[in-house]
VOGU-3710 file (C-alpha; in Angstrom, 3 decimals, decimal comma):
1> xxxxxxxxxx> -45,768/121,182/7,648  -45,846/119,024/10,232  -48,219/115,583/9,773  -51,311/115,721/11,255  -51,798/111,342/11,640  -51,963/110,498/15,100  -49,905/107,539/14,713  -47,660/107,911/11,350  -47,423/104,281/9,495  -43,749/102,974/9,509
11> xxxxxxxxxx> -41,573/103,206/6,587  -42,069/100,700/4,236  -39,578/97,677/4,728  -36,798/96,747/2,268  -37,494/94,263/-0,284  -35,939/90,655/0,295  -32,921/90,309/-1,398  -33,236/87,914/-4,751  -31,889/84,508/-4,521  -30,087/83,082/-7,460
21> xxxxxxxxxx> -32,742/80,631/-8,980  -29,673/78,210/-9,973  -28,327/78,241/-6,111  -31,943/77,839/-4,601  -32,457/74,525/-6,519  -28,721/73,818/-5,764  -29,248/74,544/-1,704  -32,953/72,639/-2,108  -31,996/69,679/-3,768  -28,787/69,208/-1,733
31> xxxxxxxxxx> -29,512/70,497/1,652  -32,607/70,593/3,965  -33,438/74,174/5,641  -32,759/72,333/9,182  -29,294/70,821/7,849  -28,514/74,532/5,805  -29,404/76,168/9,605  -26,376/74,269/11,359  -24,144/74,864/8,304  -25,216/78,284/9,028
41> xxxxxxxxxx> -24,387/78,545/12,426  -20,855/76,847/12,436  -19,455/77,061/9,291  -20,637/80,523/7,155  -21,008/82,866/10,219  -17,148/81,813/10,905  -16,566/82,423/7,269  -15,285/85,687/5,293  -17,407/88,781/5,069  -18,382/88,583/1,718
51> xxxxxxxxxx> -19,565/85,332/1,403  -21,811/85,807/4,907  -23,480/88,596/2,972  -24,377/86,524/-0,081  -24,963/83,460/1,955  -29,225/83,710/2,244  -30,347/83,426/5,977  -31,514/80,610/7,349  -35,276/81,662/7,817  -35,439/82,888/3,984
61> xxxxxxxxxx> -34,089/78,792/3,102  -36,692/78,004/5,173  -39,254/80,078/3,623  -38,223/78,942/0,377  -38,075/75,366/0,917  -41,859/75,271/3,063  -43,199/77,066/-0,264  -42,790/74,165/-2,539  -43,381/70,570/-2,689  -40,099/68,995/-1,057
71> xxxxxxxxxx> -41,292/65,692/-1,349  -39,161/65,063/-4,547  -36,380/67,531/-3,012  -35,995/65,261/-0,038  -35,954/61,959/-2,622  -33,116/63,752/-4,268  -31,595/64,318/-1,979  -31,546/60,845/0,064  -30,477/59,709/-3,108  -27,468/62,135/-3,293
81> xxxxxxxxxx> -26,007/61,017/-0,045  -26,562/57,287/-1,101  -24,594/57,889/-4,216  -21,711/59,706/-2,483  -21,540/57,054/1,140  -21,365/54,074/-1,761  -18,765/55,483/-3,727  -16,884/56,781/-0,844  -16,933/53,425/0,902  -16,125/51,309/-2,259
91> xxxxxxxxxx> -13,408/53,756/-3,159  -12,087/53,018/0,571  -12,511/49,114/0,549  -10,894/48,691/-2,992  -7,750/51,338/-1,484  -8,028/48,850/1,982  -7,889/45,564/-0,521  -5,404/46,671/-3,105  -2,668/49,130/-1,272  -2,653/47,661/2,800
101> xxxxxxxxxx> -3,845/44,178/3,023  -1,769/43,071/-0,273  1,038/44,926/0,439  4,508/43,375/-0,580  2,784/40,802/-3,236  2,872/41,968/-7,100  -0,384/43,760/-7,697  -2,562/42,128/-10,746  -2,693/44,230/-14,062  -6,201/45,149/-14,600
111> xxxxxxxxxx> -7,380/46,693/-18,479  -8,290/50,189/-17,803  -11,767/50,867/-18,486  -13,759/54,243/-19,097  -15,245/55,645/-15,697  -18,620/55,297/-17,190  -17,705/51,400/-17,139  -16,701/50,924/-13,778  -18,372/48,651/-11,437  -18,223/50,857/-8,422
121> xxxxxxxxxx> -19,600/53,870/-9,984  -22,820/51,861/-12,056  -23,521/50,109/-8,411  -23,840/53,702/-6,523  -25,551/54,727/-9,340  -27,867/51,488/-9,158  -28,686/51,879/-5,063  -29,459/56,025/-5,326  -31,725/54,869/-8,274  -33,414/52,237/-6,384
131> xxxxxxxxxx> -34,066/54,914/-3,461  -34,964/57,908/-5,614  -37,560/55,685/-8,037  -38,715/53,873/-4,363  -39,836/56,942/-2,945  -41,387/58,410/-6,064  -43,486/55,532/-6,741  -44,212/54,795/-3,665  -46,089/58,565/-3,242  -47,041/58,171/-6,616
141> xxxxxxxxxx> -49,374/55,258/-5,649  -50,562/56,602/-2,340  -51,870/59,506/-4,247  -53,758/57,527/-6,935  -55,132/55,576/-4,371  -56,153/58,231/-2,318  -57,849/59,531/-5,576  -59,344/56,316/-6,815  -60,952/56,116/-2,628  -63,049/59,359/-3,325
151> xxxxxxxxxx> -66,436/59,493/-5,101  -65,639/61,062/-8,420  -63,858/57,878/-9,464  -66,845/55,944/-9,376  -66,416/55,547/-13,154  -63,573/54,206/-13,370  -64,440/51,618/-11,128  -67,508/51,048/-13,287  -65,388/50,727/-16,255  -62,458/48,737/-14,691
161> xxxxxxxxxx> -63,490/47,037/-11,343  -60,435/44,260/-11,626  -57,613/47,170/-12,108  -59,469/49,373/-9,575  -59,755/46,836/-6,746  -55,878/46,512/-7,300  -54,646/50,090/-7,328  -57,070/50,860/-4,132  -56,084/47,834/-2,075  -53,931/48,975/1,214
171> xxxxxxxxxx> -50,920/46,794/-0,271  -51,296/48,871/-4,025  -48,489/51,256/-2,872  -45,846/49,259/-1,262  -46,345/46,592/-3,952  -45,841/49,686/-6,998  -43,115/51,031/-5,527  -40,962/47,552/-5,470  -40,691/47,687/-9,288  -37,997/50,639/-8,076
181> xxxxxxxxxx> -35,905/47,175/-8,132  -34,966/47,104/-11,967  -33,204/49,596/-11,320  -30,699/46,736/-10,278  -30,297/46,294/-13,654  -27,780/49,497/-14,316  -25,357/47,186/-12,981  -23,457/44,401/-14,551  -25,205/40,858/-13,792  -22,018/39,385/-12,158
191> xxxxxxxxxx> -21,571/37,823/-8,587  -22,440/40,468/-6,734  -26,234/40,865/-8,395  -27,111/37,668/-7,892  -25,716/37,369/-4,346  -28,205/40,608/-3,795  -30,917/39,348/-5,485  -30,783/35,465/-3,793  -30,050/37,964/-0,070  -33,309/39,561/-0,705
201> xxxxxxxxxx> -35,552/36,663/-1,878  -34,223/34,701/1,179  -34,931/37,608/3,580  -38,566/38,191/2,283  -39,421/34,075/2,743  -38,182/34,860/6,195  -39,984/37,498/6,535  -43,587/35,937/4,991  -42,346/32,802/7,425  -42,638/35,131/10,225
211> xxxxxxxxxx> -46,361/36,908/9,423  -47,758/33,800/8,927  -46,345/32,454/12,299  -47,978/35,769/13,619  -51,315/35,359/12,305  -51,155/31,576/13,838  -50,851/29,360/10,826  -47,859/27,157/12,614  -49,976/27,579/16,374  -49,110/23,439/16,689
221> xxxxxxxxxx> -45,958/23,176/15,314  -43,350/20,851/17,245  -41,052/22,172/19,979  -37,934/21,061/17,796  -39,207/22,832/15,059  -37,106/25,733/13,621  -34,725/27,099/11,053  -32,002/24,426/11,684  -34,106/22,245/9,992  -32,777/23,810/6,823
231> xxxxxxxxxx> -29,295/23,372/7,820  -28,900/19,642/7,175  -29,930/20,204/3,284  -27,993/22,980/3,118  -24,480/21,602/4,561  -25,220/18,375/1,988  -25,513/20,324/-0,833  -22,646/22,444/-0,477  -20,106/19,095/0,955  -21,397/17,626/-2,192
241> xxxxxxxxxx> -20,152/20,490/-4,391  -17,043/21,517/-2,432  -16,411/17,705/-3,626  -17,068/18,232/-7,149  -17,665/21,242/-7,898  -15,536/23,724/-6,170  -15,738/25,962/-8,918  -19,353/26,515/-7,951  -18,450/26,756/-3,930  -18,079/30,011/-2,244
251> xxxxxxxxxx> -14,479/29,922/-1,451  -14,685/31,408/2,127  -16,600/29,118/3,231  -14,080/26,587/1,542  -10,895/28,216/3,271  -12,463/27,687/6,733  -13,425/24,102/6,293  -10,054/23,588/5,290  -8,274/25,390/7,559  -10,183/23,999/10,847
261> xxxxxxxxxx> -9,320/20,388/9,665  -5,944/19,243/10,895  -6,038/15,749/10,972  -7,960/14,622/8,074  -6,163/16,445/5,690  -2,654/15,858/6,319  -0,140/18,501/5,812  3,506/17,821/4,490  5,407/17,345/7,735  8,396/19,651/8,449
271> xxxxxxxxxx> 11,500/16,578/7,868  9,561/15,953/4,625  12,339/17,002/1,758  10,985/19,968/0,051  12,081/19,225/-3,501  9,756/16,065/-3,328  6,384/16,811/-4,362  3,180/16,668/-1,579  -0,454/17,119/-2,240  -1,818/20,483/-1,170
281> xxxxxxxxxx> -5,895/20,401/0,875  -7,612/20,781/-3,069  -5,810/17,874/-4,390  -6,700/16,276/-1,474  -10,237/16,633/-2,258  -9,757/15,851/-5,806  -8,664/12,868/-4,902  -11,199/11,990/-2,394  -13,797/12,938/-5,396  -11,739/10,544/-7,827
291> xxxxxxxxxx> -11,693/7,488/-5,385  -15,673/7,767/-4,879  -15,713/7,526/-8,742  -13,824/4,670/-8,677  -16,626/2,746/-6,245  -13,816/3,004/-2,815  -11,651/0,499/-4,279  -9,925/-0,890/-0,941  -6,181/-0,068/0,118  -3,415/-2,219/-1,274
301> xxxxxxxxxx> -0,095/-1,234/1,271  3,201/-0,666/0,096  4,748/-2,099/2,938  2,818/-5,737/2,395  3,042/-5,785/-1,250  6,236/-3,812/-2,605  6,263/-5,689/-5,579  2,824/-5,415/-6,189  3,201/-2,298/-9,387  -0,520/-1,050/-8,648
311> xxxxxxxxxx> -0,989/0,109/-5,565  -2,879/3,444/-6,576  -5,541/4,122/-9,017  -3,326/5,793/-12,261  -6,469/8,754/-11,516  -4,954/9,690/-8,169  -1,090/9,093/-7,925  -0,575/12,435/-6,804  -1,558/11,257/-3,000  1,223/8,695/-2,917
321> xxxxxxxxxx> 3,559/10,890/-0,401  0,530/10,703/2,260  -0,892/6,414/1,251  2,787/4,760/0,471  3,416/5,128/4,226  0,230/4,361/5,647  -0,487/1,639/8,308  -0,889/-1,802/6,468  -3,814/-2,749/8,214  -5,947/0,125/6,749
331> xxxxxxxxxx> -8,653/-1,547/4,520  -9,663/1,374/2,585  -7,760/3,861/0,497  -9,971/6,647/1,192  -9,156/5,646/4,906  -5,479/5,505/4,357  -5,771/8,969/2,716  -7,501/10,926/5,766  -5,726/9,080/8,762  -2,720/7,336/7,194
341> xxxxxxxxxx> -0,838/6,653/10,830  -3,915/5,719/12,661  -5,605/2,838/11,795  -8,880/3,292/13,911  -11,692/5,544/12,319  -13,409/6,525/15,643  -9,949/7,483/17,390  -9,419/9,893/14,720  -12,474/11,161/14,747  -12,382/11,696/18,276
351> xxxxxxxxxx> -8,752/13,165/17,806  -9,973/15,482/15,745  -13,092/16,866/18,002  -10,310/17,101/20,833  -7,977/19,291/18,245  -10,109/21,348/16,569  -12,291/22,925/19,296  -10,122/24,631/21,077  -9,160/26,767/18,032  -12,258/27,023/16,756
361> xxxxxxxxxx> -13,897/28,663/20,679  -10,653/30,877/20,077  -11,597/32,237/16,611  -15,520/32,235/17,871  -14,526/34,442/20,765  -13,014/37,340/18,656  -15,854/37,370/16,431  -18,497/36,994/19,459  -16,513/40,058/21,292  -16,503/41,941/17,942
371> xxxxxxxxxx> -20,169/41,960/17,482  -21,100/42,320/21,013  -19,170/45,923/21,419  -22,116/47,750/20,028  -23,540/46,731/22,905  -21,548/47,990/25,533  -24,074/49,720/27,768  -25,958/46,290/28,601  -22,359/44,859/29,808  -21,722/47,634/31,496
381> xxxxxxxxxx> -25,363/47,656/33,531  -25,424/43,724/34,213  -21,828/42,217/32,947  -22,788/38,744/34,965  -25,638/38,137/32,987  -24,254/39,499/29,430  -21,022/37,699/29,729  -22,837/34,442/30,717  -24,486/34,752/27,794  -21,399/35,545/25,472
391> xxxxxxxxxx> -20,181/32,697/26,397  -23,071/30,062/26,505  -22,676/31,562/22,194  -19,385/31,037/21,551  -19,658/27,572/22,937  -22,756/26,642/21,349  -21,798/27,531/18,067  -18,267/26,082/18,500  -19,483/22,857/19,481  -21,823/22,819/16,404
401> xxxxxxxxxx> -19,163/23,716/13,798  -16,606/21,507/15,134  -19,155/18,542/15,207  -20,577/19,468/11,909  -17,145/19,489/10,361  -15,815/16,228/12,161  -19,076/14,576/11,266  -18,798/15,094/7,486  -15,364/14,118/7,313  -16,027/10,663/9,746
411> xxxxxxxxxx> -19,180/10,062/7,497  -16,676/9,050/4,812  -14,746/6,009/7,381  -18,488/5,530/8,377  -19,761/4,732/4,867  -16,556/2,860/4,093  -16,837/0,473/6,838  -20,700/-0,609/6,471  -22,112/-0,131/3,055  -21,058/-1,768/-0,062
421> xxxxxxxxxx> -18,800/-0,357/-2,482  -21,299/0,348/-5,016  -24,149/2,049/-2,942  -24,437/5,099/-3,705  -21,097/6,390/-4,427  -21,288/9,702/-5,007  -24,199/10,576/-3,412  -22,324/9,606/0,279  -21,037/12,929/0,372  -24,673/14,345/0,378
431> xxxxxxxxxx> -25,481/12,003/3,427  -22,393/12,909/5,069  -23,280/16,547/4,789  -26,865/16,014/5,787  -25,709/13,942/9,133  -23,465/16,726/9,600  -26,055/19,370/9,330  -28,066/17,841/12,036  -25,612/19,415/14,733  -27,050/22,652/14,387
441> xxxxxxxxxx> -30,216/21,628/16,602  -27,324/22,544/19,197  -27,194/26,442/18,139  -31,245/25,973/17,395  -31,761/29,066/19,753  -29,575/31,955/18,168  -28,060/30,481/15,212  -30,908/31,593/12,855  -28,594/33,844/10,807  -26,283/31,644/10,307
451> xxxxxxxxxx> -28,075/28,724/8,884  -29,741/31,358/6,436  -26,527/31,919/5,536  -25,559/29,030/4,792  -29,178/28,390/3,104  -28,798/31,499/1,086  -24,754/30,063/0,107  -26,368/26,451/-0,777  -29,039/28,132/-3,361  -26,297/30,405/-4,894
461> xxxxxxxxxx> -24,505/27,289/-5,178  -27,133/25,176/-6,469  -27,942/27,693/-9,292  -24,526/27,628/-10,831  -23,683/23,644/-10,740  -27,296/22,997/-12,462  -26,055/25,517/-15,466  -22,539/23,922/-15,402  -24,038/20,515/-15,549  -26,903/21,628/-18,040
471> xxxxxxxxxx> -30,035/21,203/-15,514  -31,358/24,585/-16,421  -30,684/27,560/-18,468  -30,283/31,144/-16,932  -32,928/34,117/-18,072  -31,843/37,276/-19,347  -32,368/39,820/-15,998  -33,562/36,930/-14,005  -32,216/37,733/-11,194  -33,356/41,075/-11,231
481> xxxxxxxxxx> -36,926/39,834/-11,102  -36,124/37,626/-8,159  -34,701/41,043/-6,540  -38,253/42,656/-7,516  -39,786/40,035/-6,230  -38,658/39,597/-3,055  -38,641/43,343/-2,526  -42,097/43,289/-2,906  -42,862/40,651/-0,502  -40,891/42,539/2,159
491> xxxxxxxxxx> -42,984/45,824/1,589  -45,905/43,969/1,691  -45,353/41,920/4,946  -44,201/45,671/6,343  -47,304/47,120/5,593  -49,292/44,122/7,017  -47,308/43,402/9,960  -44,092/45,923/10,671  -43,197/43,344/13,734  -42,318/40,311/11,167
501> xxxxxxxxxx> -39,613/42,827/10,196  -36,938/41,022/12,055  -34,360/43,901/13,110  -34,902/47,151/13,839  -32,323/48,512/11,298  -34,051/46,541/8,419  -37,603/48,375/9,591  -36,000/52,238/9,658  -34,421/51,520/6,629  -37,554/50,464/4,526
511> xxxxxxxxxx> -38,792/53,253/6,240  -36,360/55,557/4,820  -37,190/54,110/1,408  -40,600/55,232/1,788  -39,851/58,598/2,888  -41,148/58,388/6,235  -37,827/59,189/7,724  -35,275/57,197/10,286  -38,495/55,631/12,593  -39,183/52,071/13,736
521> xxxxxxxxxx> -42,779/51,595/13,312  -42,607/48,760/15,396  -41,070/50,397/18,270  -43,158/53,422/18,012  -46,441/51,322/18,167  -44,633/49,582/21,402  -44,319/53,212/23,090  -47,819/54,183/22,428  -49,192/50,988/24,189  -46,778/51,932/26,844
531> xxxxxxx> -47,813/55,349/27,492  -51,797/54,581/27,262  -51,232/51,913/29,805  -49,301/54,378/32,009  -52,004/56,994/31,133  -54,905/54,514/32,213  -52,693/53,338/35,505
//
């Protein structure tokens, strides 16, 4: 019989196929539905027939993914990729470091050590652990606070107003989720940890530096006031330790000094014989250290008294090649040691300003060009005015490095010549380093990285020569709570003030930390003032 409904309800639709629960959490804590809907579209559709039938839709990823919390899913996953871009990109550098730039030299036997053990994996480990706990605690404490902001906690403020005034302040939250830090600590506490941790704690006093210039606490401050006020402290530290402590002196920065000084440190000339012995740039220095021990005794020349059986110190005998032929009318060995043929201090020193700056705008340049090709698009929309300003750079900072350099090694002639033998010593080489500091009012502008570079080198450097000469003792996991420290003064100047962030990179990627996703908040608050003001124009 035929039906008698006017309008016959459809047949019932097929069930939705069952997802494996083991490959949901697999796709969920691996893949977002948006990044699974791409895979989708250009890699499974093009893929066999059976695997597009068991591969789920996109819409039913979706669906599953929108039904649950994917807060923690999305932490996981960040965490994931941070892991795998780490170890990829260690993996790479150590295959760039030991197969291509050391090729043809006899590769260093290293003991073999468990994988558990290596360095690489317990730092990717240590970063996707930092990101993962960051994000957890950092919704972990927006939530409590949220709760502990509503009436029914009004007990527990009763009970504990101190603790409760703390978790509900606006800085609770970014504050909580810095103790993500210790998880630093799953890697070894070598070089590399402390260079991170003494990085971070230099970047959050720059940052603090900068709110408090914001809210107007340095409104009267001097026009030559700035960061290369640091530099001069910083550059007589580190001349004072490259003296005596090299051990303790990033060598880097040690090969470049050396290498941009060609006429205070003499090299063996090309008729020298090469089975006769010649004092390398370290002994150099050695000796230089050694003769400021001995008070700057004064030169006694070869050529004016060969019979004369002391004419070096028995402590430095090793620069005899470079002092047995020096100019006889050289008064000071330390003198005869730097500029052996030229008697006159201030010729050399201007000998050496005229010969080392034309190298040093050479190596400049290539680094300047380097870093400016991310920025393309400006040169190519006003090239005048970008490559005007390229070069007023490079020749800024040349001029400052080759001064600074000339000056510290002239300081020594310049000490030699008016002070007495017994003033100070030692400490000359901290004076020298100081006056040669004092060039960098001359890259005061834009050379603001680079003197907290050379801040953050001087404290790194500082640290180990006081627990080499006994000043102070290290901590067990100190400098892990210097990392957590200064973490937590860069979340909270970011939640105060996102503009004291200096660098929009630095601001998405605290950002990303806190799960808000790849966003400038300082930008974004610049295009909302720009589109009310075009909205009330």
């Amino acid at each position: 019989m035929a039906s008698t409904e006017p309008y016959p309800s459809p047949p019932p639709s097929p069930k939705p196929s069952k997802i494996d629960p083991v490959l949901r959490n697999a796709l969920r804590y691996t893949i977002s539905a948006k990044e699974y809907k791409i895979l989708h579209e250009y890699l499974i559709t093009r893929s066999p027939s059976a695997l597009r039938k068991r591969a789920p839709p996109p819409a039913r990823i979706n669906s599953i993914i929108r039904a649950s919390d994917d807060h923690n899913a999305a932490a996981v996953r960040a965490s994931l990729r941070v892991f795998i871009a780490s170890q990829t990109g260690l993996q790479l550098w150590n295959l760039l470091t030991t197969r291509v730039l050391r090729k043809g030299t006899t590769p260093k036997t290293k003991p073999r050590i468990s994988v558990l053990q290596s360095s690489n994996l317990r730092l990717s480990i240590s970063l996707s652990l930092i990101l993962l706990l960051h994000r957890v605690l950092f919704r972990f404490f927006t939530r409590l606070r949220s709760n502990l902001l509503t009436k029914d906690a009004a007990p527990f403020h009763h009970r504990n107003p101190r603790i409760a005034r703390s978790l509900t302040s606006r800085l609770a939250p970014a504050a909580g989720a810095s103790l993500a830090g210790f998880a630093l600590g799953v890697y070894p506490a070598d070089q590399l940890r402390l260079t991170i941790a003494i990085y971070v704690a230099a970047r959050a006093a720059e940052f603090a530096y900068n709110a408090l210039e914001a809210d107007g606490w340095f409104r009267n401050k001097p026009r030559w006031w700035g960061s290369w006020m640091m530099m001069p402290l910083a550059t007589g530290q580190l001349l004072h330790a490259f003296v005596y402590d090299r051990d303790c002196f990033p060598k880097a920065y040690g090969d470049f000094i050396l290498s941009h000084t060609p006429n205070y440190l003499q090299r063996q000339p090309r008729s020298y014989p090469p089975s006769l012995p010649w004092p390398d740039p370290n002994t150099i220095v050695d000796s230089l250290a050694a003769i400021s021990r001995l008070n700057w005794p004064p030169f006694v020349s070869p050529i004016l008294f060969p019979d004369n059986p002391s004419h070096l110190p028995p402590s430095v005998t090793s620069i005899s090649p470079i002092t047995s032929p020096a100019h006889p009318s050289i008064p000071h060995l330390s003198c005869a040691l730097l500029h052996p043929s030229n008697p006159s201090c201030s010729k050399t020193f201007l000998t050496y300003i005229l010969t080392a700056f034309p190298s040093l705008v050479k190596f400049f340049t290539l680094i300047f060009t380097l870093f400016s090709l991310p920025r393309y698009k400006a040169y190519l929309s006003s090239p005048v005015r970008e490559l005007n300003s390229l070069a007023k750079r490079i020749l800024r900072m040349t001029l400052f490095i080759t001064m600074a350099i000339g000056t510290s090694w002239g300081s020594i002639c310049l000490f030699a010549n008016t002070l007495p033998r017994t003033f100070l010593p030692t400490q000359r080489w901290l004076v020298g380093g100081f006056l040669g500091g004092l060039w960098s009012f001359l890259d005061s502008k834009g050379g603001r990285s680079n003197f907290l570079y050379s801040v953050r080198l001087s404290i790194d450097s500082t640290w180990k020569v006081g627990k080499k000469r006994g000043w102070w003792k290290g901590i067990k996991g100190g400098d892990l709570g210097v990392f957590v420290l200064g973490l937590m003064v860069v979340n909270t100047v970011y939640e105060r003030n996102a503009d004291a962030i200096q660098g929009s990179m630095v601001r998405k990627g605290l950002a990303v930390m806190r799960g808000e996703g790849w966003m400038d908040r300082a930008q974004q608050r610049v295009d909302v003032e720009k589109e009310r003001d075009r909205k009330d124009f």
